[in-house]
N, C-alpha and C positions, 0 to 999 in steps of 0.2 A: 422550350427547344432543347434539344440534347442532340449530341456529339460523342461517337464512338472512338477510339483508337486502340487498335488492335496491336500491342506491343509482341504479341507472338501469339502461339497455340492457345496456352492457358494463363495470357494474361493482357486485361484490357483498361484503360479509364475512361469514365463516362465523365463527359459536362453537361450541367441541367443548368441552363437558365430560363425563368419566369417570375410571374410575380405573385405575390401572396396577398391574400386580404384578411384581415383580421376578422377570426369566428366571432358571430354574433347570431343571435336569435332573429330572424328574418322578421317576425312581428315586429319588431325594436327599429326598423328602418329611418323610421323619420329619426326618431332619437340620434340616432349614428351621424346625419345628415346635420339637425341641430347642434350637435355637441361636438361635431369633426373626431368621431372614434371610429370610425369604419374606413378605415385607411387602406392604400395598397400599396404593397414595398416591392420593391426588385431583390434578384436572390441571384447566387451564381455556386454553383457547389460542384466539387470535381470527385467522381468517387473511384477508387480501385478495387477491383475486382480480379479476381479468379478463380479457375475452371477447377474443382477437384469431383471425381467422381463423376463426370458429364454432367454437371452442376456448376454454373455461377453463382461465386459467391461474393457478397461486398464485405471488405475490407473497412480498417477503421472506422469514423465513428459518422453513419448514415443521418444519424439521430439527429446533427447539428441542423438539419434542413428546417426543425420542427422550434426552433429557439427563438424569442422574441417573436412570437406569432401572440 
């Protein structure tokens, strides 16, 4: 799910919330099932953005979405 807020012209924050499942090799199913490693987490991440050049662009550090996966 995501959430816009438009703070003015050229500047906005997103919220993403959803949930993540830990990558796995889809052959490996039962395994994941067996051993409880194919897990799914909730996430909630707010990003800022702004417009340069009729471009958005995201602000600080987008990357943390991808941490503990």
């Amino acid at each position: 799910m995501t959430h816009t807020t438009y703070l003015g012209d050229s500047e906005a924050t997103v919220s993403i919330s959803g949930k993540r499942r830990t990558a796995i090799n889809p052959i490996f199913a039962l395994v994941t099932k067996l051993f409880h490693i194919g897990g799914t987490y909730p996430f909630h991440e707010t990003l800022e953005i702004v417009k340069e050049n009729g471009k958005w662009k995201v602000c600080g550090s987008p990357l943390s979405l991808h941490q503990n996966v």
